[in-house]
N, C-alpha and C positions, 0 to 999 in steps of 0.2 A: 471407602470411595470418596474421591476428592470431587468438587463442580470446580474448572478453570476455566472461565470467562476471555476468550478471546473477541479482541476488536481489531478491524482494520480502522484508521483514520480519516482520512478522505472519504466525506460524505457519509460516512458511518458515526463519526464522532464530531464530524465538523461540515459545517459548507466547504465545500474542496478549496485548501490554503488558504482557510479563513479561520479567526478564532471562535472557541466553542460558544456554545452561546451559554449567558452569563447561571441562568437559569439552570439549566442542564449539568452545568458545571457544578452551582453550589450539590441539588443533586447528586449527583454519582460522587466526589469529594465524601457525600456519608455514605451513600452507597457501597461504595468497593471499601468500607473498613474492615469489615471479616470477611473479605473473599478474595479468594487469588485470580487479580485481574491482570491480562498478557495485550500489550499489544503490540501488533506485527503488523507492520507496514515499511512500503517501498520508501519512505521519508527517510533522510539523514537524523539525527538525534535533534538538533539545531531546531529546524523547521518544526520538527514534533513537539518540542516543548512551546516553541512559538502558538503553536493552534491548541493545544489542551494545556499549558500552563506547567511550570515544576512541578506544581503539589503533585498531579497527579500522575505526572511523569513517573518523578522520584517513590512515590509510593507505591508506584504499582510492581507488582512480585516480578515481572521483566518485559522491559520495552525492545523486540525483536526488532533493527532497523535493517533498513536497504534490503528487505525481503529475507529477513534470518539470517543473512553476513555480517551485522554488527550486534553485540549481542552487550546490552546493560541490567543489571539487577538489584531492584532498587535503586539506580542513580549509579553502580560503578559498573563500570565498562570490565565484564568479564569472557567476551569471545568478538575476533576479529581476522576474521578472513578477507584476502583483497584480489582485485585482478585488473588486468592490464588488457585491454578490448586491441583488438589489432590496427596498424593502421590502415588495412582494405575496409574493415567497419565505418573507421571512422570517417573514411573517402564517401563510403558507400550512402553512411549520411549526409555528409556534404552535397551531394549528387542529389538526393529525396531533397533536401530544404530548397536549392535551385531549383527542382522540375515542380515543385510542389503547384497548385491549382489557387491555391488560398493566396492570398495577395497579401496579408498583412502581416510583419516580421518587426518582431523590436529584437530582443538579444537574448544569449544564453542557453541555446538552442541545445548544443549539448554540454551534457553536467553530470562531471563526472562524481559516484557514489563509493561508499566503502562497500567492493563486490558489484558493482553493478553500476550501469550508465542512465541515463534517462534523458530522453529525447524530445525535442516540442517544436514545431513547424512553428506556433507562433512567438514559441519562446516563452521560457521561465518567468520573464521580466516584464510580461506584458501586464495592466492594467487587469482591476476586477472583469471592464465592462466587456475590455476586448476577449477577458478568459471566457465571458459567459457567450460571446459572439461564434469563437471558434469549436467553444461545446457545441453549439447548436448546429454548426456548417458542419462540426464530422460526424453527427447524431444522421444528418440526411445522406452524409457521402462516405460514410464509413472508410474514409482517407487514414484513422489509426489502426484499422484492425486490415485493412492492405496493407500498409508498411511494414505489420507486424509477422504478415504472412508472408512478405518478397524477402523479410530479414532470414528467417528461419528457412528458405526456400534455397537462398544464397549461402549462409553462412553456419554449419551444420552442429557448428560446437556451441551453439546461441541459443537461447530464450528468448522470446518478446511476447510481451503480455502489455496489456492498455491498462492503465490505473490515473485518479483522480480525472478533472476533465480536459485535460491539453498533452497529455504525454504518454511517452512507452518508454517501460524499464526492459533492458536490456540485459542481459543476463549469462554466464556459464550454464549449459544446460543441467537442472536439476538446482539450481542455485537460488531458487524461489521460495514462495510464501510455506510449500509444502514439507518446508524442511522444520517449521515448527511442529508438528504432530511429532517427529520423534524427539525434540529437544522437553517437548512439555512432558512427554511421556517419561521419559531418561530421568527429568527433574522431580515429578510429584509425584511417580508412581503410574503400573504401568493399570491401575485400573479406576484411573480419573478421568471425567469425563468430561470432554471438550464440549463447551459450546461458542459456534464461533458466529462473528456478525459480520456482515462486510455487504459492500452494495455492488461489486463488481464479479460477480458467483458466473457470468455468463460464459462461455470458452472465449476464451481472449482476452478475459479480465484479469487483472493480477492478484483476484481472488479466490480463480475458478483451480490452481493445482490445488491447495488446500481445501479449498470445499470438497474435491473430487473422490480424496483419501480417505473423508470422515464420516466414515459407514458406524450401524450401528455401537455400543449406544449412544455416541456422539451426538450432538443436534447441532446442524446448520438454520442460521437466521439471517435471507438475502433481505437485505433493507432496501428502501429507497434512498434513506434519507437518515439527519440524525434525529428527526420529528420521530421517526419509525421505531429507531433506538430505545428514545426516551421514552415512550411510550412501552415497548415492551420491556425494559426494566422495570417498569412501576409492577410491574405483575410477579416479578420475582424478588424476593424478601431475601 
């Protein structure tokens, strides 16, 4: 029996689009030396090394990007699926950033992913202060988990799930995070067991299809934070 340590990123491994923190880093760096650490996240490869750095990038047994469509092991790129979102999608976003209620827009609104799209009213591009502004506005108006609800309502061949604090990934239906459980299974064996961490476990989250699959003996860990992380690493040797 194998133990395979999944992480999602955003706010599991980092302040959301921020880098890890220095501490945490040296940490887990000896941490994951004998264990097979995966992490799955709706991140491009780019950004993810950005926020947790090569070492641990590159080390880790496989960095599942764009929700399991981009697929690296060890550092080389061994599985790549892509898709092409239609242009009534893309209208259909255009339409939500105009009517949207939140007033503040810098750029890069939609961005397009290997597999998958990701959307942000106030935009990719926006500043730390503005990121932490518009977490807060759709924490009270839940404007991402409506969007995410009119997309799939509208568009039948789609996914949308809310991930890190300003965006929704976009998605072929099934083309999400839960497509790690059969790749990890496929790769260590089918009686290894998942433990997965992620702070977005809620429905709507782009954590919650994979948390939903991973019945026993598998163990789910919904964090807050990467305080939360770190802390319950320290208890596993």
């Amino acid at each position: 029996m194998k133990n395979i340590y999944v992480f999602d990123v955003d706010g599991t491994m980092t302040p959301s689009r921020l880098k890890i923190n220095p501490e945490f880093k040296e940490f887990f760096i000896d941490w994951m030396q004998d264990k097979n650490v995966v992490f799955v996240t709706g991140s491009d490869k780019e950004k993810t090394i950005e926020q947790i750095g090569y070492q641990i990038w590159s080390s880790a047994s496989a960095c599942l990007q764009s929700c399991c469509n981009h697929i690296f092991e060890k550092g080389e790129e061994t599985y790549k699926i892509d898709w092409e979102p239609s242009d009534e999608l893309i209208k259909f976003l255009e339409y939500v950033l105009d009517h949207s209620r939140y007033e503040i827009r810098t750029s890069n609104h939609i961005e397009k992913r290997i597999g998958l799209l990701n959307f942000s009213i106030v935009g990719r591009d926006c500043s730390q202060e503005q990121r932490e502004e518009y977490y807060e506005w759709d924490a009270m108006t839940k404007e991402r988990l409506q969007i995410a609800h009119d997309i799939m309502l509208l568009f039948k061949d789609v996914e949308a799930s809310v991930g890190g604090q300003i965006s929704i990934d976009i998605h072929p239906i099934g083309a999400n995070k839960s497509q790690a459980k059969k790749w990890i299974l496929e790769k260590f064996g089918y009686d290894s067991v998942i433990h997965f961490f992620g702070d977005k476990m809620m429905p709507g989250g782009n954590d919650y299809d994979l948390a939903q699959i991973l019945g026993g003996p598998h163990r789910i860990y919904s964090v807050e934070d990467w305080h939360n992380t770190y802390k319950i690493l320290k208890g596993i040797k």
